[in-house]
C-alpha positions as CSV (number, residue, x, y, z in Angstrom):
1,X,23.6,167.3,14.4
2,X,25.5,163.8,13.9
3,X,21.9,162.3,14.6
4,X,19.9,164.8,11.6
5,X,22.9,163.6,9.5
6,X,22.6,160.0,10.2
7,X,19.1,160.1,10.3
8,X,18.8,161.8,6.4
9,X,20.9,158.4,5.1
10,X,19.5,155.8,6.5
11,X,16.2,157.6,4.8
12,X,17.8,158.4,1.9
13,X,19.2,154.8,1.9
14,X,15.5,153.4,2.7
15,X,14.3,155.5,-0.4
16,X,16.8,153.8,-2.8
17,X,16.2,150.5,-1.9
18,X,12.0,150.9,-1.7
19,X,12.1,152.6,-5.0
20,X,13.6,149.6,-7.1
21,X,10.4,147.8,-8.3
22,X,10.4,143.3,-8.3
23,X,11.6,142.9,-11.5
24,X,13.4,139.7,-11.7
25,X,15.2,140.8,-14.9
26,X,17.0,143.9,-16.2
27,X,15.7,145.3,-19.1
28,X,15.4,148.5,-21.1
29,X,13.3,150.6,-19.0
30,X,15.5,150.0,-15.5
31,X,18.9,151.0,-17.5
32,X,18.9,155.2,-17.3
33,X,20.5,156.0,-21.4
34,X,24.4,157.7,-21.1
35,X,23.2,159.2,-23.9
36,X,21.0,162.3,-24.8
37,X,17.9,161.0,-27.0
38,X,16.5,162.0,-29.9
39,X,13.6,164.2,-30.2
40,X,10.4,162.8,-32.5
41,X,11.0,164.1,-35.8
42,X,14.6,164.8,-35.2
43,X,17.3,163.9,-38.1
44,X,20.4,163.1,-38.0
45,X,22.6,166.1,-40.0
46,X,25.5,164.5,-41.8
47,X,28.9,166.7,-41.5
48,X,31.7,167.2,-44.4
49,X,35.6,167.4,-43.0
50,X,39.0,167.9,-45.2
51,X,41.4,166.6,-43.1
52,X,45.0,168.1,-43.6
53,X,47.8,165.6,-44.6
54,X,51.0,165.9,-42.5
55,X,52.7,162.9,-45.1
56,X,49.9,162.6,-48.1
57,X,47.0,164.1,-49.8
58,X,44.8,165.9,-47.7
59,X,41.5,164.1,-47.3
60,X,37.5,164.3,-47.3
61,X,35.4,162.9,-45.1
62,X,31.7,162.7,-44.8
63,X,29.4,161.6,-41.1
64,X,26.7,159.9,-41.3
65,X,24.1,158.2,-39.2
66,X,25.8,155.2,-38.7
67,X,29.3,155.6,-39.5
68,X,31.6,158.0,-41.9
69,X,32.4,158.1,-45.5
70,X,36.0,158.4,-46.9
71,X,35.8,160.1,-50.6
72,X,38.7,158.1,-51.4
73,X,38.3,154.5,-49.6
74,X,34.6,154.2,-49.7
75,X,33.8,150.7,-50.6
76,X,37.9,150.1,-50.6
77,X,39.0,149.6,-47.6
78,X,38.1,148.6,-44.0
79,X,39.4,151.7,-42.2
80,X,40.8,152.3,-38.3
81,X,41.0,155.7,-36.7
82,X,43.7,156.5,-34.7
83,X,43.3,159.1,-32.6
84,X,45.9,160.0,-30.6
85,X,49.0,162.5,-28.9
86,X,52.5,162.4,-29.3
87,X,52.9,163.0,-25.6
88,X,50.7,159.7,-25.0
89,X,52.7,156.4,-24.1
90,X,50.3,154.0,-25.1
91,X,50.0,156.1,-28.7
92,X,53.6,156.1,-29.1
93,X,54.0,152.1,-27.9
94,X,51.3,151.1,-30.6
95,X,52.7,152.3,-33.5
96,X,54.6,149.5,-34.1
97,X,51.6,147.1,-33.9
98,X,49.9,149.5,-36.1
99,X,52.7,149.9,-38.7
100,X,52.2,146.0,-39.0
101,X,48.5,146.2,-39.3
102,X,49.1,147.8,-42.4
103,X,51.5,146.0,-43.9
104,X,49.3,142.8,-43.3
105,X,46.6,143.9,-44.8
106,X,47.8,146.3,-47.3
107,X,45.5,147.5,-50.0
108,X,42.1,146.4,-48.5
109,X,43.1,148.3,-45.1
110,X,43.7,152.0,-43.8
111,X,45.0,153.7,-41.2
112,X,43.5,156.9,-40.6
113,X,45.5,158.8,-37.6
114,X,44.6,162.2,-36.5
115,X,46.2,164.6,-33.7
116,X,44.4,165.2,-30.4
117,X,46.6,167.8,-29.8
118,X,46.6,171.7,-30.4
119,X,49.6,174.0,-30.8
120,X,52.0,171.0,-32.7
121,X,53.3,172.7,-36.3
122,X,52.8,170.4,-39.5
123,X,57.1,169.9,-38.9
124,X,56.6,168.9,-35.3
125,X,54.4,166.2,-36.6
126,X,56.4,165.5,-39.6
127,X,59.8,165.0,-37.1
128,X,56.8,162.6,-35.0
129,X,56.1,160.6,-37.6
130,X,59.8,159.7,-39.5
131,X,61.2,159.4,-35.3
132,X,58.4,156.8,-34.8
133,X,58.5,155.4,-38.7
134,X,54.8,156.0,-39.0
135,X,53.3,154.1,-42.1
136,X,50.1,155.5,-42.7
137,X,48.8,158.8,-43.3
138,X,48.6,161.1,-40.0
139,X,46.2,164.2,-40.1
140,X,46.2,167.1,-37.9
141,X,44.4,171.0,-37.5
142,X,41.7,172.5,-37.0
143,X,39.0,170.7,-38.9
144,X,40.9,167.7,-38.1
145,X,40.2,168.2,-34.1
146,X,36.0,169.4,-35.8
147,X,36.2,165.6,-37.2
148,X,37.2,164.2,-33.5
149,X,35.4,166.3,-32.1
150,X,32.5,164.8,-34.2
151,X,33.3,161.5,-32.3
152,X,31.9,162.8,-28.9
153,X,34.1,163.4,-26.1
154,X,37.2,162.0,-26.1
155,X,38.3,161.0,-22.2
156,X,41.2,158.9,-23.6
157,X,43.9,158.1,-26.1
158,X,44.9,156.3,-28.0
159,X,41.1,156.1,-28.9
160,X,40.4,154.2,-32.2
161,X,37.0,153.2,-34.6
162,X,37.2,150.6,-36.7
163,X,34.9,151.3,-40.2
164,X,33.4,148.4,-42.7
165,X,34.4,149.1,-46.2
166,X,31.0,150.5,-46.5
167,X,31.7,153.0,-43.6
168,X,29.7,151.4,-41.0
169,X,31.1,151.7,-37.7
170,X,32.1,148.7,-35.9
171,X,34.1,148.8,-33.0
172,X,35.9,151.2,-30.6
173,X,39.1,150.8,-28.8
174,X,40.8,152.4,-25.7
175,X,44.0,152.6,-25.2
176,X,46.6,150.1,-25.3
177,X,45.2,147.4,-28.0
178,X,47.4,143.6,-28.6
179,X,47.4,143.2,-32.0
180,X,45.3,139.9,-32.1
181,X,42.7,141.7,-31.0
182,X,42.8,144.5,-33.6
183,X,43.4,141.4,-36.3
184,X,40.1,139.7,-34.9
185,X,37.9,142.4,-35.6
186,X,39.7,143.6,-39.0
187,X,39.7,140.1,-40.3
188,X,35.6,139.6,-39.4
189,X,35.2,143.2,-41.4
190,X,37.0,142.0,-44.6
191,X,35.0,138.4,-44.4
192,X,38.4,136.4,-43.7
Protein backbone atom coordinates (compact mmCIF):
# COMPACT_ATOMS: atom_id res chain seq x y z
CA UNK A 1 0.00 0.00 0.00
CA UNK A 2 2.89 2.57 1.28
CA UNK A 3 4.53 1.68 -2.22
CA UNK A 4 0.86 2.52 -4.53
CA UNK A 5 0.97 5.66 -2.33
CA UNK A 6 4.51 6.59 -2.89
CA UNK A 7 4.31 5.51 -6.31
CA UNK A 8 1.03 7.98 -7.17
CA UNK A 9 3.41 11.20 -6.01
CA UNK A 10 6.44 10.76 -7.39
CA UNK A 11 3.98 10.58 -10.68
CA UNK A 12 1.87 13.08 -9.74
CA UNK A 13 5.06 15.11 -8.86
CA UNK A 14 6.61 14.03 -12.42
CA UNK A 15 3.37 15.39 -14.00
CA UNK A 16 3.75 18.83 -12.41
CA UNK A 17 7.07 19.36 -13.29
CA UNK A 18 6.73 17.93 -17.16
CA UNK A 19 3.69 20.06 -17.62
CA UNK A 20 5.39 23.50 -17.13
CA UNK A 21 6.41 24.49 -20.69
CA UNK A 22 10.34 26.57 -21.36
CA UNK A 23 9.19 29.67 -21.05
CA UNK A 24 11.91 31.83 -19.80
CA UNK A 25 9.50 34.55 -18.61
CA UNK A 26 6.21 34.76 -16.80
CA UNK A 27 3.57 36.19 -18.54
CA UNK A 28 -0.16 36.47 -18.84
CA UNK A 29 -1.12 33.17 -20.08
CA UNK A 30 1.13 31.04 -17.21
CA UNK A 31 -0.62 33.21 -14.21
CA UNK A 32 -4.22 31.15 -13.63
CA UNK A 33 -6.86 34.70 -12.89
CA UNK A 34 -8.16 34.82 -8.89
CA UNK A 35 -10.86 36.14 -10.46
CA UNK A 36 -14.02 34.92 -12.35
CA UNK A 37 -13.96 36.52 -16.01
CA UNK A 38 -16.18 38.16 -17.90
CA UNK A 39 -18.35 36.69 -20.45
CA UNK A 40 -18.25 38.36 -24.22
CA UNK A 41 -20.92 40.73 -24.31
CA UNK A 42 -21.19 40.93 -20.62
CA UNK A 43 -21.78 44.55 -18.76
CA UNK A 44 -20.91 45.71 -15.90
CA UNK A 45 -24.45 46.69 -13.79
CA UNK A 46 -23.81 49.64 -11.69
CA UNK A 47 -25.64 49.37 -8.04
CA UNK A 48 -27.39 52.39 -5.92
CA UNK A 49 -26.83 52.11 -1.82
CA UNK A 50 -28.26 54.75 1.00
CA UNK A 51 -26.05 54.15 3.64
CA UNK A 52 -27.54 54.89 7.14
CA UNK A 53 -25.82 57.67 9.26
CA UNK A 54 -25.08 56.61 12.90
CA UNK A 55 -23.59 60.59 13.54
CA UNK A 56 -24.81 62.55 10.05
CA UNK A 57 -26.94 62.55 7.04
CA UNK A 58 -27.54 59.32 5.72
CA UNK A 59 -25.82 58.91 2.36
CA UNK A 60 -26.09 57.75 -1.45
CA UNK A 61 -23.84 55.96 -3.13
CA UNK A 62 -23.55 54.70 -6.65
CA UNK A 63 -20.91 51.39 -8.19
CA UNK A 64 -19.53 51.67 -11.12
CA UNK A 65 -17.07 49.89 -13.34
CA UNK A 66 -14.15 51.29 -12.00
CA UNK A 67 -14.84 52.70 -8.79
CA UNK A 68 -18.03 54.35 -6.72
CA UNK A 69 -19.87 57.56 -6.78
CA UNK A 70 -20.70 59.59 -3.62
CA UNK A 71 -23.91 61.93 -4.42
CA UNK A 72 -22.52 64.35 -2.18
CA UNK A 73 -18.48 64.28 -2.64
CA UNK A 74 -18.37 63.45 -6.26
CA UNK A 75 -15.66 65.62 -7.76
CA UNK A 76 -15.13 67.01 -3.83
CA UNK A 77 -13.21 64.94 -2.16
CA UNK A 78 -10.69 62.05 -2.36
CA UNK A 79 -12.48 59.52 -0.18
CA UNK A 80 -11.21 56.36 2.10
CA UNK A 81 -13.50 53.45 3.14
CA UNK A 82 -13.22 52.16 6.35
CA UNK A 83 -14.51 49.09 6.88
CA UNK A 84 -14.35 47.69 9.92
CA UNK A 85 -15.70 45.96 13.65
CA UNK A 86 -15.73 47.36 16.87
CA UNK A 87 -14.46 44.04 18.21
CA UNK A 88 -11.36 44.41 15.79
CA UNK A 89 -7.99 45.69 17.45
CA UNK A 90 -6.36 46.86 14.59
CA UNK A 91 -9.86 48.96 13.80
CA UNK A 92 -10.00 50.29 17.08
CA UNK A 93 -5.99 51.15 17.21
CA UNK A 94 -6.38 53.11 13.84
CA UNK A 95 -8.79 55.43 14.68
CA UNK A 96 -6.51 57.75 15.96
CA UNK A 97 -4.37 57.84 12.78
CA UNK A 98 -7.59 58.22 11.01
CA UNK A 99 -9.05 61.00 13.10
CA UNK A 100 -5.76 62.86 12.07
CA UNK A 101 -6.15 62.01 8.43
CA UNK A 102 -9.06 64.09 8.54
CA UNK A 103 -8.10 66.81 10.18
CA UNK A 104 -5.04 67.16 7.80
CA UNK A 105 -6.73 67.16 4.96
CA UNK A 106 -10.01 68.58 5.88
CA UNK A 107 -12.35 69.71 3.23
CA UNK A 108 -10.77 67.95 0.12
CA UNK A 109 -10.87 64.55 2.22
CA UNK A 110 -13.51 61.90 3.59
CA UNK A 111 -13.75 59.24 5.66
CA UNK A 112 -16.29 56.95 4.82
CA UNK A 113 -16.55 54.10 7.68
CA UNK A 114 -19.04 51.45 7.62
CA UNK A 115 -19.80 48.38 10.19
CA UNK A 116 -18.81 44.84 9.27
CA UNK A 117 -20.81 43.77 11.84
CA UNK A 118 -24.54 42.46 12.36
CA UNK A 119 -26.75 42.62 15.38
CA UNK A 120 -24.91 46.26 16.89
CA UNK A 121 -28.08 48.84 17.49
CA UNK A 122 -27.61 52.54 16.00
CA UNK A 123 -26.76 53.36 20.15
CA UNK A 124 -24.20 50.66 20.35
CA UNK A 125 -22.45 52.36 17.57
CA UNK A 126 -23.23 55.76 18.72
CA UNK A 127 -21.52 54.81 22.49
CA UNK A 128 -18.49 53.28 19.71
CA UNK A 129 -18.00 56.16 18.14
CA UNK A 130 -18.03 59.18 21.16
CA UNK A 131 -15.79 56.17 23.48
CA UNK A 132 -13.25 56.13 20.49
CA UNK A 133 -13.89 60.14 19.53
CA UNK A 134 -14.58 59.08 15.98
CA UNK A 135 -14.36 62.19 13.50
CA UNK A 136 -15.89 61.18 10.52
CA UNK A 137 -19.16 59.86 9.56
CA UNK A 138 -19.68 55.96 10.51
CA UNK A 139 -22.45 54.06 8.56
CA UNK A 140 -23.97 50.80 9.52
CA UNK A 141 -27.33 48.25 8.48
CA UNK A 142 -28.44 46.38 6.13
CA UNK A 143 -27.78 48.14 2.88
CA UNK A 144 -24.69 49.29 4.45
CA UNK A 145 -23.30 45.41 4.79
CA UNK A 146 -25.22 45.25 0.53
CA UNK A 147 -22.49 48.21 -0.15
CA UNK A 148 -19.46 45.93 1.50
CA UNK A 149 -20.71 43.28 0.37
CA UNK A 150 -20.40 44.95 -3.10
CA UNK A 151 -16.62 45.09 -2.39
CA UNK A 152 -16.25 41.18 -2.69
CA UNK A 153 -15.36 39.13 0.13
CA UNK A 154 -14.12 40.56 2.95
CA UNK A 155 -11.41 38.01 4.77
CA UNK A 156 -10.10 40.92 6.88
CA UNK A 157 -10.58 44.12 8.77
CA UNK A 158 -9.89 46.92 9.08
CA UNK A 159 -10.11 46.72 5.19
CA UNK A 160 -10.04 50.16 3.40
CA UNK A 161 -10.37 51.76 -0.53
CA UNK A 162 -9.02 54.73 -1.17
CA UNK A 163 -11.27 56.77 -4.13
CA UNK A 164 -9.99 59.78 -6.54
CA UNK A 165 -12.15 62.74 -6.38
CA UNK A 166 -13.65 61.43 -9.43
CA UNK A 167 -14.46 58.03 -7.75
CA UNK A 168 -11.89 56.00 -9.27
CA UNK A 169 -10.55 53.46 -7.14
CA UNK A 170 -7.07 53.52 -6.15
CA UNK A 171 -5.76 51.57 -3.54
CA UNK A 172 -6.74 48.92 -0.97
CA UNK A 173 -5.43 48.41 2.48
CA UNK A 174 -5.36 45.51 5.07
CA UNK A 175 -5.23 45.90 8.36
CA UNK A 176 -3.02 47.82 10.42
CA UNK A 177 -1.97 50.91 8.09
CA UNK A 178 1.11 53.72 9.51
CA UNK A 179 -0.09 56.82 8.71
CA UNK A 180 2.71 57.80 6.18
CA UNK A 181 1.65 55.38 4.16
CA UNK A 182 -2.07 56.32 4.05
CA UNK A 183 -0.64 60.25 3.58
CA UNK A 184 1.49 58.89 0.47
CA UNK A 185 -1.26 57.67 -1.40
CA UNK A 186 -3.90 60.51 -0.27
CA UNK A 187 -1.36 63.22 -1.10
CA UNK A 188 -0.60 61.47 -4.92
CA UNK A 189 -4.70 61.50 -5.31
CA UNK A 190 -5.12 65.32 -4.45
CA UNK A 191 -1.93 66.13 -6.86
CA UNK A 192 0.29 67.36 -3.67
Amino acid sequence: MKTKVLMASALAALFLFTGCDSKSEIDESLVASSSKPKKVGQTYESKKFVLESVNANNIEVNTKLNGIDFKDYKGQKVILVDIFATWCPPCIEGIPVLNSLKEKYGEEFEIVSVLFEEGKTKADIKAFVDKHGVNYPVFMGNETMNFINDFGKIEKVPEMYLFAKDGTFLKKFVGETDKETFIKYIDNALGK
